[in-house]
Every structure is written in structure tokens, then in C-alpha cells.
ZALUMZA-474130 format. One record per atom (N, C-alpha, C): residue in three letters; x negated, y negated, z negated; atom name. Coordinates in pm, whole numbers. Layout:
<sites>
@residu = ALA, east = X, north = Y, up = Z, atome = CA
...
</sites>
This chain:
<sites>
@residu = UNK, east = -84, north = 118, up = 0, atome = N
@residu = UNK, east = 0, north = 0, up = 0, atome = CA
@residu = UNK, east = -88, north = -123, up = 0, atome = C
@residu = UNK, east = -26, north = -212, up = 71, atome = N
@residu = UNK, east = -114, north = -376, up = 104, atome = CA
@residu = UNK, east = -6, north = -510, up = 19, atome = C
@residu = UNK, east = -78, north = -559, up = -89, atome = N
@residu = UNK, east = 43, north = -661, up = -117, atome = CA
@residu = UNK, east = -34, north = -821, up = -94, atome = C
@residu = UNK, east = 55, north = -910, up = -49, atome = N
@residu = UNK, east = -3, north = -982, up = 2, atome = CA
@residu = UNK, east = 35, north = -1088, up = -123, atome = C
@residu = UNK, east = -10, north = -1166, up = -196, atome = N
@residu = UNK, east = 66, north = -1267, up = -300, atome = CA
@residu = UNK, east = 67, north = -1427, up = -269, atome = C
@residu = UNK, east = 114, north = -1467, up = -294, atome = N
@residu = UNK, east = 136, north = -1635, up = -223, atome = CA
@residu = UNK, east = 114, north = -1714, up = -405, atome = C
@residu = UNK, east = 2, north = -1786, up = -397, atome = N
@residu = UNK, east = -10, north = -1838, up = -506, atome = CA
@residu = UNK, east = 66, north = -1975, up = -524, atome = C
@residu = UNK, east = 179, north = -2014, up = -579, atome = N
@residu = UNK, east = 289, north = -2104, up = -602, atome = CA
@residu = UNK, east = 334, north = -2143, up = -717, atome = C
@residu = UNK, east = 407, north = -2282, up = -719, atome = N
@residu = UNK, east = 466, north = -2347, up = -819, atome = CA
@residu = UNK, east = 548, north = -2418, up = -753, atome = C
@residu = UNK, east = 666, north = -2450, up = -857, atome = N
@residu = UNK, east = 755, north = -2516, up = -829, atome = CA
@residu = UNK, east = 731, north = -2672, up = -734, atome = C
@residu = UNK, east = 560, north = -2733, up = -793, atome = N
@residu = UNK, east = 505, north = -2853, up = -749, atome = CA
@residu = UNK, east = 421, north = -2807, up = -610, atome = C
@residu = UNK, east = 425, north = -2705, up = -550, atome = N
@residu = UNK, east = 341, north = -2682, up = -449, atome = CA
@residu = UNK, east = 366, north = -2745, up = -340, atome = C
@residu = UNK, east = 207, north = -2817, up = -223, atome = N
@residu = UNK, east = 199, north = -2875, up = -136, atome = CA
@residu = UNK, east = 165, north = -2814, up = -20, atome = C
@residu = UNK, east = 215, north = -2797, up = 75, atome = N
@residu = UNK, east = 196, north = -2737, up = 200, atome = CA
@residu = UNK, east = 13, north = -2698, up = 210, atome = C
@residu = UNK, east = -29, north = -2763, up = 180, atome = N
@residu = UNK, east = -198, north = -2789, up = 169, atome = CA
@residu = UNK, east = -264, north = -2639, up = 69, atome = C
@residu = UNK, east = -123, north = -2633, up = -28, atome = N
@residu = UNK, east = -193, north = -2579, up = -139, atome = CA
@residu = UNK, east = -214, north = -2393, up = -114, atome = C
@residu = UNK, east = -94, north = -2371, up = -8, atome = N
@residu = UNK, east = -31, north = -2254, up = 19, atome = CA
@residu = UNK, east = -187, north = -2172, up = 57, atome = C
@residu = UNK, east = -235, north = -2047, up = -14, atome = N
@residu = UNK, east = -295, north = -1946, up = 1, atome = CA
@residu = UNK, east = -224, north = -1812, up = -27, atome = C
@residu = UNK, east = -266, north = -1712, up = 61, atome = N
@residu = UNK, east = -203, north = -1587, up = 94, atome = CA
@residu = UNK, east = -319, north = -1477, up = 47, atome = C
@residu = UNK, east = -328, north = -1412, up = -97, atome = N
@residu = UNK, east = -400, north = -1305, up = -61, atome = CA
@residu = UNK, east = -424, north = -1188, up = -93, atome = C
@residu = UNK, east = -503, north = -1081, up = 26, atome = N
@residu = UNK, east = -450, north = -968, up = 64, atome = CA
@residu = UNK, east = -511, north = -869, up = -17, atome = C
@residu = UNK, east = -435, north = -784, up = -66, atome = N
@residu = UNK, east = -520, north = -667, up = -142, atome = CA
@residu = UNK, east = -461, north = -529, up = -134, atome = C
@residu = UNK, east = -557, north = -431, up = -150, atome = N
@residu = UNK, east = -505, north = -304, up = -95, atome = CA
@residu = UNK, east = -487, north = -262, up = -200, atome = C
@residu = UNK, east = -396, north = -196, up = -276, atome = N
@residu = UNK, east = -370, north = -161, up = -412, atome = CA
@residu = UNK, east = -437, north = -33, up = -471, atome = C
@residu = UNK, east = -418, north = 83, up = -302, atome = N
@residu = UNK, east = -468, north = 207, up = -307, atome = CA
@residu = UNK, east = -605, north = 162, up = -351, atome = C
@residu = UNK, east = -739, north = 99, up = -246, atome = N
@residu = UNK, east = -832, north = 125, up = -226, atome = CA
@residu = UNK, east = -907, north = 49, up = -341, atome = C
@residu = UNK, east = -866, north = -42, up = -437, atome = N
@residu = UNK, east = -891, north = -127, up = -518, atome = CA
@residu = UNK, east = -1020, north = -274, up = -438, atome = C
@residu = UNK, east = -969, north = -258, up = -257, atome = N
@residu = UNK, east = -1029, north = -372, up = -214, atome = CA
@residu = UNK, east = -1032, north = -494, up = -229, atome = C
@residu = UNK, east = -1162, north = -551, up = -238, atome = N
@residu = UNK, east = -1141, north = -706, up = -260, atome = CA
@residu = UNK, east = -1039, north = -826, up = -198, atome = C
@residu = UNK, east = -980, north = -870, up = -248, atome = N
@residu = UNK, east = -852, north = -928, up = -166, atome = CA
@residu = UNK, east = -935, north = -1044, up = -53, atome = C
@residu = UNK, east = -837, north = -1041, up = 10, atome = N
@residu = UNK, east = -853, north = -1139, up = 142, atome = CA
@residu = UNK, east = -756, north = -1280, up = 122, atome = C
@residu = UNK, east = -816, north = -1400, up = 118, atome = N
@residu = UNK, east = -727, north = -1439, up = 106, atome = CA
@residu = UNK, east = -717, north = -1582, up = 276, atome = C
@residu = UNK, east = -618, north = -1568, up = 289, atome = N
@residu = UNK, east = -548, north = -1688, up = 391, atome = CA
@residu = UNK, east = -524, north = -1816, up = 320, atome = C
@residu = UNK, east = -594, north = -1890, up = 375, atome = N
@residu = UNK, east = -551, north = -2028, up = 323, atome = CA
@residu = UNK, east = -466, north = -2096, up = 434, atome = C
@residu = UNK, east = -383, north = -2220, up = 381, atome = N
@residu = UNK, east = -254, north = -2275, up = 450, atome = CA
@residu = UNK, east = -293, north = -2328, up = 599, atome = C
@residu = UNK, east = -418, north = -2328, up = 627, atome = N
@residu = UNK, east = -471, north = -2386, up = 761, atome = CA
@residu = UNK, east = -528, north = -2224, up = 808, atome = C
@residu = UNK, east = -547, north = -2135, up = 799, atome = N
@residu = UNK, east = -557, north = -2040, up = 866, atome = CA
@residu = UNK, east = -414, north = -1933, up = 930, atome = C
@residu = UNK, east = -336, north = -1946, up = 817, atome = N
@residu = UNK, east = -185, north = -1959, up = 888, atome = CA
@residu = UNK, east = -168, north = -2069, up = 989, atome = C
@residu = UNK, east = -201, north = -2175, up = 965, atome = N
@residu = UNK, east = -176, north = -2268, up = 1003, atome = CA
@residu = UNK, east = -220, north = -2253, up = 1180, atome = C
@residu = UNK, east = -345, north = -2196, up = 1172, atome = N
@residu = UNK, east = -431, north = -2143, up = 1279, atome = CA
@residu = UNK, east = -404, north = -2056, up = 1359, atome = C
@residu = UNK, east = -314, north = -1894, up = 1277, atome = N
@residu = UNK, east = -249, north = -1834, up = 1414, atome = CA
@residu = UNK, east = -175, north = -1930, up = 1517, atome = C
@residu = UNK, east = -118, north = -1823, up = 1581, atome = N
@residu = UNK, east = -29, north = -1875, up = 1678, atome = CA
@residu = UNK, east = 118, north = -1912, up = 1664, atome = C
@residu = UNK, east = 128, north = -2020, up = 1680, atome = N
@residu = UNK, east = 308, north = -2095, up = 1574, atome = CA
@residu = UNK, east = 397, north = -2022, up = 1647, atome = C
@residu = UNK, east = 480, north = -2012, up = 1654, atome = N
@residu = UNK, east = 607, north = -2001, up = 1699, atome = CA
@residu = UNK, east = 725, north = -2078, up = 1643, atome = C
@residu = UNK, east = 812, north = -2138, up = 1762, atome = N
@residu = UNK, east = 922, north = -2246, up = 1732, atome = CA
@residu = UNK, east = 1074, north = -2134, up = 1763, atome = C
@residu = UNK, east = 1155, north = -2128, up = 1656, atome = N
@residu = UNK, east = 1266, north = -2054, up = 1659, atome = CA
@residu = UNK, east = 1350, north = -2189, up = 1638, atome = C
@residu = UNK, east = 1472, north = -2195, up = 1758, atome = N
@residu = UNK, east = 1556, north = -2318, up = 1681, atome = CA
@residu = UNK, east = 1704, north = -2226, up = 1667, atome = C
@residu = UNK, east = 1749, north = -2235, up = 1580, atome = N
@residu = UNK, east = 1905, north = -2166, up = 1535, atome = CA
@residu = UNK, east = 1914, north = -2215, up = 1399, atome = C
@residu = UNK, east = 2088, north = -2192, up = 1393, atome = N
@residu = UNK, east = 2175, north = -2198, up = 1329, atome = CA
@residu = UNK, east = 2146, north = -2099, up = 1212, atome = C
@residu = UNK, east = 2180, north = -2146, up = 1062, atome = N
@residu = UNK, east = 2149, north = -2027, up = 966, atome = CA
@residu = UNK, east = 2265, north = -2087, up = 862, atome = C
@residu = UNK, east = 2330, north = -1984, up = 799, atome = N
@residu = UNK, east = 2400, north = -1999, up = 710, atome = CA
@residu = UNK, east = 2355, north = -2088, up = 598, atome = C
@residu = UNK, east = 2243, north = -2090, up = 546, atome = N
@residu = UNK, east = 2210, north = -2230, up = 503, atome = CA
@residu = UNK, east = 2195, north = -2341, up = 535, atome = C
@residu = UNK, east = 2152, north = -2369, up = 666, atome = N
@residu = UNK, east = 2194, north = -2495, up = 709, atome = CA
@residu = UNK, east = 2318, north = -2585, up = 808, atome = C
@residu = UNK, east = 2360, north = -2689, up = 766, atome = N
@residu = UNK, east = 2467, north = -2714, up = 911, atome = CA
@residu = UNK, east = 2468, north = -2787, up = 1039, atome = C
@residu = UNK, east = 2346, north = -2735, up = 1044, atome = N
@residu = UNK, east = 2331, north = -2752, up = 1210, atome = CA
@residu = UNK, east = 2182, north = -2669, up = 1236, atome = C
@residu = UNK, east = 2156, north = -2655, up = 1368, atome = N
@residu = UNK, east = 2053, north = -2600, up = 1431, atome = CA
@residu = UNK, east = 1929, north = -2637, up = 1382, atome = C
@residu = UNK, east = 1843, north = -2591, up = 1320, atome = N
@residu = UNK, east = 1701, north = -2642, up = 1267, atome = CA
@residu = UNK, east = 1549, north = -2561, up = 1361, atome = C
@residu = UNK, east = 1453, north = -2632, up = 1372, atome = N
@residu = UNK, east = 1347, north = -2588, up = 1386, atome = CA
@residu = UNK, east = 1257, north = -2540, up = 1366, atome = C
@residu = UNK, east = 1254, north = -2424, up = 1333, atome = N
@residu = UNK, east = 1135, north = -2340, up = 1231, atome = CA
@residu = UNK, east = 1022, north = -2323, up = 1324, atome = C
@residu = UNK, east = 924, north = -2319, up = 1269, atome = N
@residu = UNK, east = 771, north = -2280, up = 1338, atome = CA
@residu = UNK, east = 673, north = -2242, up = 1177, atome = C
@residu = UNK, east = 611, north = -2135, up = 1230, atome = N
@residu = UNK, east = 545, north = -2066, up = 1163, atome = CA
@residu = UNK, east = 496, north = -1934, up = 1248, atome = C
@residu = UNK, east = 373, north = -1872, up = 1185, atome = N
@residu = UNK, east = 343, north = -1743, up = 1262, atome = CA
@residu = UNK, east = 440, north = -1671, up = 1236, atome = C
@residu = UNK, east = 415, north = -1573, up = 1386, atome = N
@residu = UNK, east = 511, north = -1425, up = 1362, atome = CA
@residu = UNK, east = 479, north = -1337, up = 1247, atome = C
@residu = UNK, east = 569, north = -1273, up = 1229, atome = N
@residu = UNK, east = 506, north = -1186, up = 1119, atome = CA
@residu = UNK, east = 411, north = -1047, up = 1146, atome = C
@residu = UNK, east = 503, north = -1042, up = 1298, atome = N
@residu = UNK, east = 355, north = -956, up = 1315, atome = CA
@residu = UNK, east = 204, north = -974, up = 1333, atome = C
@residu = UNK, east = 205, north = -1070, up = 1360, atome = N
@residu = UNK, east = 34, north = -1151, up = 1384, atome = CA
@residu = UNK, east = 7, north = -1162, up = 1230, atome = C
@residu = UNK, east = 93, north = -1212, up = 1119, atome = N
@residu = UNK, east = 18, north = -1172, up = 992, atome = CA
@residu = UNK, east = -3, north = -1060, up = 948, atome = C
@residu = UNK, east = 74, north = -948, up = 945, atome = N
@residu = UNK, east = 11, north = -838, up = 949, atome = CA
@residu = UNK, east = -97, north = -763, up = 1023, atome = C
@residu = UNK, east = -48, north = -796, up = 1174, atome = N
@residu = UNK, east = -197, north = -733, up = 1265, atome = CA
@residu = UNK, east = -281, north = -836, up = 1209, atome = C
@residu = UNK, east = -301, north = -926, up = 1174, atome = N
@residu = UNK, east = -472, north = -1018, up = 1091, atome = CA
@residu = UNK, east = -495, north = -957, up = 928, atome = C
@residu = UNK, east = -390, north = -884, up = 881, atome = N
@residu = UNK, east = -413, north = -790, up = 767, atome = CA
@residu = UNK, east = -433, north = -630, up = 783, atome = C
@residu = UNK, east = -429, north = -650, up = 916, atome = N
@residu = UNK, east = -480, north = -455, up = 990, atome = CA
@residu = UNK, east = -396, north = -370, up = 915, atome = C
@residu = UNK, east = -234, north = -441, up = 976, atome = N
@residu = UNK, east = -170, north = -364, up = 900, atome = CA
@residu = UNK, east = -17, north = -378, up = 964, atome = C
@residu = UNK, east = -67, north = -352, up = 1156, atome = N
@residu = UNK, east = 68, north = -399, up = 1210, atome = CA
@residu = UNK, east = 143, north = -285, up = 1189, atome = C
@residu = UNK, east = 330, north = -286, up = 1168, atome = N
@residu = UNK, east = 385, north = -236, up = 1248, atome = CA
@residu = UNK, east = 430, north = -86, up = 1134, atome = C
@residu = UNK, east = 429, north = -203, up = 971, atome = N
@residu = UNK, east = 465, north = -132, up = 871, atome = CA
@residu = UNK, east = 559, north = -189, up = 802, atome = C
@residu = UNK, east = 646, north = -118, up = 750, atome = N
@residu = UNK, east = 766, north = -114, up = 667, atome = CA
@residu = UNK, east = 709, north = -271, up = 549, atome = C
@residu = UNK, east = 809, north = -361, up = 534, atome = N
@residu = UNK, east = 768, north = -455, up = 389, atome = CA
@residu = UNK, east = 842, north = -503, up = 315, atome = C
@residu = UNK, east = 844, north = -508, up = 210, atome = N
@residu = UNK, east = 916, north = -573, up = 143, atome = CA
@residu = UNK, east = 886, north = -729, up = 137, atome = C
@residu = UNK, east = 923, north = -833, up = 116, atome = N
@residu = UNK, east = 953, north = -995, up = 94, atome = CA
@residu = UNK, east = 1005, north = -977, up = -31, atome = C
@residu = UNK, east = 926, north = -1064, up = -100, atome = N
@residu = UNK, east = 955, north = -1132, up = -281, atome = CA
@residu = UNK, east = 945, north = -1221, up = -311, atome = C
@residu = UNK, east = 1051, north = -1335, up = -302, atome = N
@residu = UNK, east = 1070, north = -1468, up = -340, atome = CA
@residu = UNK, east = 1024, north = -1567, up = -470, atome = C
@residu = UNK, east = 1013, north = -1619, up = -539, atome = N
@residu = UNK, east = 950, north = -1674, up = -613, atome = CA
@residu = UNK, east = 1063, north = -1660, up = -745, atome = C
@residu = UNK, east = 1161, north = -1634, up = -717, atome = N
@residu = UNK, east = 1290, north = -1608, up = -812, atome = CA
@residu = UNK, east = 1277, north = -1458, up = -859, atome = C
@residu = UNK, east = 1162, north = -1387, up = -774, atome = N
@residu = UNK, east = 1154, north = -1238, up = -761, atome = CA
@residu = UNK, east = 1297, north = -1138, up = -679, atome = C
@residu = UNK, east = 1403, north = -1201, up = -609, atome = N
@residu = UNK, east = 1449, north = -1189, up = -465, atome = CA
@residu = UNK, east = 1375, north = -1093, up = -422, atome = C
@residu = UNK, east = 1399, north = -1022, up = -343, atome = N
@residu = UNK, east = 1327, north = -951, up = -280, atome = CA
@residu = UNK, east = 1384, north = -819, up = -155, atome = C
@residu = UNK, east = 1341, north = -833, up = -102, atome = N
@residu = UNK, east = 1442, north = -728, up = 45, atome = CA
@residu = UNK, east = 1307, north = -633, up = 129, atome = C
@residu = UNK, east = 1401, north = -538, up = 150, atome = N
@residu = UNK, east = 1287, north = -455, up = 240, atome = CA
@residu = UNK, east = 1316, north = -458, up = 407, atome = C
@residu = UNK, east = 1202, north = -527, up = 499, atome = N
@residu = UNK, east = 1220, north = -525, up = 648, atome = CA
@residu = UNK, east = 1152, north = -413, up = 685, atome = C
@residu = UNK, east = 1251, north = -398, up = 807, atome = N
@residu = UNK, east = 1148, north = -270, up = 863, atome = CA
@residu = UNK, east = 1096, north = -356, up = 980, atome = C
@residu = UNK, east = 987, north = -231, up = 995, atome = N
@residu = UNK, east = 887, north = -280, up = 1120, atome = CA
@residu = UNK, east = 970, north = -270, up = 1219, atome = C
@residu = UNK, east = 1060, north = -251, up = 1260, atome = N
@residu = UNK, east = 1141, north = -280, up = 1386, atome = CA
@residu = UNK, east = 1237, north = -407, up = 1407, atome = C
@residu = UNK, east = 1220, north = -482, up = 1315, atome = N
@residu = UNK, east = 1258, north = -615, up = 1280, atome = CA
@residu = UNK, east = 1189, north = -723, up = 1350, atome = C
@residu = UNK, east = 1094, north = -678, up = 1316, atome = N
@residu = UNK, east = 950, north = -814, up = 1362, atome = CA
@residu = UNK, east = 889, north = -767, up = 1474, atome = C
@residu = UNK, east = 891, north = -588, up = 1517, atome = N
@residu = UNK, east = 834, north = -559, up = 1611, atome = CA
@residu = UNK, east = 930, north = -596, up = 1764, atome = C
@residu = UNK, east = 1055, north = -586, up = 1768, atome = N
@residu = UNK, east = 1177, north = -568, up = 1819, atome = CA
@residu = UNK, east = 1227, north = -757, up = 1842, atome = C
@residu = UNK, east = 1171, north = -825, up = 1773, atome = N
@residu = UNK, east = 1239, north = -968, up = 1726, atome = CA
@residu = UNK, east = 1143, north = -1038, up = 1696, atome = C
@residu = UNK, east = 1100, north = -1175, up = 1789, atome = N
@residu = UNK, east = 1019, north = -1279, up = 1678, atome = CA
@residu = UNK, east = 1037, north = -1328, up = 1599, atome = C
@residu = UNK, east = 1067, north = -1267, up = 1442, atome = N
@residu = UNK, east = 1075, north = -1301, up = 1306, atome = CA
@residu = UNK, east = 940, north = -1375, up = 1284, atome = C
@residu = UNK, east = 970, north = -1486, up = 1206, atome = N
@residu = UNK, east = 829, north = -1581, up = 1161, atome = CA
@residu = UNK, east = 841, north = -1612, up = 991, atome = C
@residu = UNK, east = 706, north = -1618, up = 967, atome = N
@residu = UNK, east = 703, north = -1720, up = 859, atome = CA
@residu = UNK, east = 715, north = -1806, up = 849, atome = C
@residu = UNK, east = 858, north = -1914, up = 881, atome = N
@residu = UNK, east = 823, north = -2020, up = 855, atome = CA
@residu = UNK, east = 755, north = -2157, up = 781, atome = C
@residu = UNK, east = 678, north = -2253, up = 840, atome = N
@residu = UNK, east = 613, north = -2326, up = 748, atome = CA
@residu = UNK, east = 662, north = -2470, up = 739, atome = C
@residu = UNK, east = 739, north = -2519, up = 848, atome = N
@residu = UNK, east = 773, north = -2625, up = 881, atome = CA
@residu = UNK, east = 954, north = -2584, up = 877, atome = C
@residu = UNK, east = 1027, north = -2724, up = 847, atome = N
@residu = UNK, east = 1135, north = -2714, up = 968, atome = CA
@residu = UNK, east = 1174, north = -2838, up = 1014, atome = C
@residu = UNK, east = 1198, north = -2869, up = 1092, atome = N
@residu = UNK, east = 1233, north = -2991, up = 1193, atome = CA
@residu = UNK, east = 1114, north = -3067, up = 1168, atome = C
@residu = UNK, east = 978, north = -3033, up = 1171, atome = N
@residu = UNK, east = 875, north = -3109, up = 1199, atome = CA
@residu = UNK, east = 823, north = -3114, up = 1041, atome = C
@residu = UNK, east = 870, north = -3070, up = 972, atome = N
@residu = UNK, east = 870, north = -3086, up = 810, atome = CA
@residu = UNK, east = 840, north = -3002, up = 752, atome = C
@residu = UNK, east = 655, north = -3012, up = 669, atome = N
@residu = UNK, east = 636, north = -2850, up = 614, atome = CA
@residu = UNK, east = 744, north = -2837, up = 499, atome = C
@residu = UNK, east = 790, north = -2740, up = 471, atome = N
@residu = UNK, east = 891, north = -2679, up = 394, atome = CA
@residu = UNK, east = 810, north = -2635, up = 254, atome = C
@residu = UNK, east = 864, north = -2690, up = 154, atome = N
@residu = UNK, east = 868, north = -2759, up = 58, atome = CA
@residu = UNK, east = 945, north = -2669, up = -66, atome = C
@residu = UNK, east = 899, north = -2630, up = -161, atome = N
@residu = UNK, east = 983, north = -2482, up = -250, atome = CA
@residu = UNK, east = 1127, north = -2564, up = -242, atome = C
@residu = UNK, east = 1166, north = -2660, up = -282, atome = N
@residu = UNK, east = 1308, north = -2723, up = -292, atome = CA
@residu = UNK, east = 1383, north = -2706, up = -135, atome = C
@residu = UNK, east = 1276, north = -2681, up = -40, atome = N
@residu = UNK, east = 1353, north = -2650, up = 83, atome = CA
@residu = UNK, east = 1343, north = -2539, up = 179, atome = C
@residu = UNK, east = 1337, north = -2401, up = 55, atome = N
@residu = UNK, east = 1287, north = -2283, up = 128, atome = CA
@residu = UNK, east = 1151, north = -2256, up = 138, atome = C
@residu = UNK, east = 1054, north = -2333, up = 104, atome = N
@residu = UNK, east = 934, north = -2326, up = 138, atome = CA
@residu = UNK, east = 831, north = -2262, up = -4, atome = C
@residu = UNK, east = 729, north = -2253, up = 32, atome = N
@residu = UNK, east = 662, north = -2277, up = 113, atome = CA
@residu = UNK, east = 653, north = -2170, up = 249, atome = C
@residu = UNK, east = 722, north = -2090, up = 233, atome = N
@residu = UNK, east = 718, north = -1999, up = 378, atome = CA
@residu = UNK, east = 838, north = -1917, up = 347, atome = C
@residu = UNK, east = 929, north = -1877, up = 475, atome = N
@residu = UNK, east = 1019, north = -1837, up = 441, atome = CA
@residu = UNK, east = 1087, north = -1781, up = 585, atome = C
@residu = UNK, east = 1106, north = -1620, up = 611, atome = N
@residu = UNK, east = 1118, north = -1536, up = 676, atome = CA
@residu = UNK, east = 1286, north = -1593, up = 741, atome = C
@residu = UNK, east = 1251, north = -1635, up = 893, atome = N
@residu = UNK, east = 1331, north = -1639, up = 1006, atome = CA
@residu = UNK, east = 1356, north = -1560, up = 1060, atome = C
@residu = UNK, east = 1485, north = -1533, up = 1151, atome = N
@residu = UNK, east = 1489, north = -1425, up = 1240, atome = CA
@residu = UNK, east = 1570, north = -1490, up = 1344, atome = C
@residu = UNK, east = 1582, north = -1478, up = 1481, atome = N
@residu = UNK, east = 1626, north = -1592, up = 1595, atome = CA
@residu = UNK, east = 1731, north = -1584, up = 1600, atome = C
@residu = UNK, east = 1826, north = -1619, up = 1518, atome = N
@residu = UNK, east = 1955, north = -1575, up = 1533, atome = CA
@residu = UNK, east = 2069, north = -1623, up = 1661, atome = C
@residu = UNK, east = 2044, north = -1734, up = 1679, atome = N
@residu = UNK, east = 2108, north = -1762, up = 1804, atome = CA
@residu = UNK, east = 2044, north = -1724, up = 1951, atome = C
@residu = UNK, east = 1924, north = -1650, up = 1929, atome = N
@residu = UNK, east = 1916, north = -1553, up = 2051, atome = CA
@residu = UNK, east = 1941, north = -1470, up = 2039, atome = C
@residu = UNK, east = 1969, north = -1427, up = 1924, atome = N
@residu = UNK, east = 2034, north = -1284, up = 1925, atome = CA
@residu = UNK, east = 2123, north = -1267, up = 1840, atome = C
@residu = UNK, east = 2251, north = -1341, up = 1880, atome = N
@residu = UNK, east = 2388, north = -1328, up = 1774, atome = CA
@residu = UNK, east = 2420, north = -1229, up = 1687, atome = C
@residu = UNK, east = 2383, north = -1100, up = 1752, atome = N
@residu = UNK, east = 2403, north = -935, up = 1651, atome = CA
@residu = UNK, east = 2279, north = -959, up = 1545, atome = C
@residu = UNK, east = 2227, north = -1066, up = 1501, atome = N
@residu = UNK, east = 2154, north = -1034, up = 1381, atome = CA
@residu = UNK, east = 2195, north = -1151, up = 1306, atome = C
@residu = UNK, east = 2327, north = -1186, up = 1320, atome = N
@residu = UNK, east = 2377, north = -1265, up = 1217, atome = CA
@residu = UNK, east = 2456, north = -1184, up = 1114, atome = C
@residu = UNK, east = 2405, north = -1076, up = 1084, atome = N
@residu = UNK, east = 2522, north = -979, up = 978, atome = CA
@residu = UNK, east = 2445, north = -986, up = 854, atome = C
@residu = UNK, east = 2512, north = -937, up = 770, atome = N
@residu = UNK, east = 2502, north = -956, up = 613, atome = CA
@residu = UNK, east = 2313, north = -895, up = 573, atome = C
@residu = UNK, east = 2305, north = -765, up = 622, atome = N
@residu = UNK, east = 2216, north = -737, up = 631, atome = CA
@residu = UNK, east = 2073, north = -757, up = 665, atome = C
@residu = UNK, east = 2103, north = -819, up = 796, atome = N
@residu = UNK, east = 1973, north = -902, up = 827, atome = CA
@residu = UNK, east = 1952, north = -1062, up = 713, atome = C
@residu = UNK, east = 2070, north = -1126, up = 736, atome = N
@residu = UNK, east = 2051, north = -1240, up = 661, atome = CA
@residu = UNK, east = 1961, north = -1253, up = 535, atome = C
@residu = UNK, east = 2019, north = -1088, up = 476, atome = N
@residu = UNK, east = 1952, north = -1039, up = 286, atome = CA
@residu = UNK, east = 1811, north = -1082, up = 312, atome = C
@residu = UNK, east = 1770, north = -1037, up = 451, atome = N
@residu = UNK, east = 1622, north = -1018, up = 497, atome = CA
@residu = UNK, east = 1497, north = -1182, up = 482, atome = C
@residu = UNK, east = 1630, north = -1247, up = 496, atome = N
@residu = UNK, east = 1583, north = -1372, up = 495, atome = CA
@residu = UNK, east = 1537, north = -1443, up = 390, atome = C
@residu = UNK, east = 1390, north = -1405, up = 324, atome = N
@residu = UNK, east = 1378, north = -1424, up = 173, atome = CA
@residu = UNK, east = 1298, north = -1569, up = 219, atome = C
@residu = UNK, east = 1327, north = -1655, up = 91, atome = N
@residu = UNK, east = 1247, north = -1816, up = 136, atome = CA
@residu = UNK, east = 1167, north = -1815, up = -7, atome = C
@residu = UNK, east = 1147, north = -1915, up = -15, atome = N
@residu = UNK, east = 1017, north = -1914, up = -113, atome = CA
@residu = UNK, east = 871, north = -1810, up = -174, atome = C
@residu = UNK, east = 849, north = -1710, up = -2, atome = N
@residu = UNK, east = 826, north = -1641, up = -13, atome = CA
@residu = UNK, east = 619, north = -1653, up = -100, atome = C
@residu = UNK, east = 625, north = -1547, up = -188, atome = N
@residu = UNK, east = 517, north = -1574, up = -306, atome = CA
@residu = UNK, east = 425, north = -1438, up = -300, atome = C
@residu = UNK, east = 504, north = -1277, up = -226, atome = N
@residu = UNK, east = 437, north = -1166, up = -190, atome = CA
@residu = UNK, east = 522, north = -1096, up = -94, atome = C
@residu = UNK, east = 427, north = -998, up = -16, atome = N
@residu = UNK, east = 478, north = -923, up = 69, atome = CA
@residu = UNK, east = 381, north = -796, up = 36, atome = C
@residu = UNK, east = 471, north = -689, up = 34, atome = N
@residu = UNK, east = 433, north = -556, up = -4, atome = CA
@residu = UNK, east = 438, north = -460, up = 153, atome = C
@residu = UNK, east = 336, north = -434, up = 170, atome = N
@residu = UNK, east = 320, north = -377, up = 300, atome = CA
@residu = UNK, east = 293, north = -217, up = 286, atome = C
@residu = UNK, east = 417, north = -144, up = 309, atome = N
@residu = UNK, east = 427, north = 32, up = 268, atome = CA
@residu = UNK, east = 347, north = 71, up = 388, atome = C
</sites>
């Protein structure tokens, strides 16, 4: 197992956001991502409609599979754990199947714990209307702080 932890506070600045990676099995030294090396993959812009907001917003953030393939660890089952400790299990056919992102921004605006942030799992919903169901939505954890990679 790979858990990834997002070091956070309620006062956290887009700047502050580090990601890091540790293998639980192997007792490896963690890896950690800082907010400009996310920052550094490759963005992706999802614009849709989400039950939290009322109107169409702009998310950009990496895919989630590019954070896992940069944790050599594409194309595995994960759980998302919110800072409330929230937490949902995606499967790899989610992100593999769908450009699901981390978002970091929305409408030009890094995202902010009071606004979902500091990263917080998209899925394109208005390109693909069948993933507006209860189920996927659960998937949609925000204030995301770890990801557990089975």
C-alpha cells in the first residue's frame, strides 16, 4: 500500500500545499510533492456543473492519473480522505476511463480549504452526464489531506 498525506490546516496557502509519498509495506522514505511540482504536471481544465456549485465552474489541476503514474503507482484502486476524515474509495477505472483531476484552482482561483481546497477530486460531469449519480458524486472528496493507493 502507497499513502500519499497532504500536510494542512484550516489557514493553508496554495503555496503551502505538499504531498508526501510513502510506501507503508516497504517502510520507504517518503517522497514528497511540493505545491509547484503539482503545479508542474500537466493541468487540466474541466468546466461543469457540480451539485455544489450554481453555475458551471473551472477546475484545473493534474489528472489523477499523472499523480499516481509520478508515484509509480498507475492504475490502482484509492481511497480519498478529506481533512474532516471523509473519505471514499475510487477505482482505477474512474481516472483511467475519465479525466478526473485534482483540482487546485477554480475559476482562476487557487482553492482555498473554505472553498474545497486545497485539492479536491473532479470528475467531468457535463461531458459525461451518466456520472452525475449519487455514487460518483460520494467520490468527490475536497479538502483532500491523503490518498491511500491499494
Amino acid at each position: 500500500m502507497l499513502s500519499i498525506g497532504l500536510a494542512a490546516s484550516q489557514t493553508i496557502q496554495a503555496r503551502d500545499v505538499s504531498i508526501g509519498i510513502v510506501s507503508q509495506e516497504a517502510q520507504a522514505s517518503p517522497v514528497v510533492l511540493e505545491y509547484d511540482q503539482l503545479a508542474a504536471l500537466p493541468q487540466h481544465v474541466i468546466i461543469t456543473h457540480t451539485p455544489w456549485h450554481d453555475h458551471a465552474v473551472r477546475f484545473e489541476g493534474p489528472l489523477v492519473r499523472d499523480v499516481l503514474t509520478l508515484a509509480a503507482h498507475p492504475g490502482a484502486d484509492i481511497t480519498l480522505t478529506g481533512l474532516n476524515d471523509y473519505h471514499a474509495r475510487m477505482p482505477a477505472s474512474d481516472y483511467m476511463n475519465h479525466d478526473v483531476i485534482l483540482a487546485m484552482s477554480a475559476d482562476g482561483q487557487p482553492l482555498r480549504v473554505r472553498d474545497f481546497g486545497p485539492l479536491f477530486a473532479i470528475y467531468p460531469f457535463d461531458e459525461t452526464p451518466g456520472l452525475m449519480d449519487a455514487l460518483t458524486r460520494a467520490r468527490c472528496v475536497w479538502q483532500i489531506n491523503r490518498i491511500l493507493v491499494h
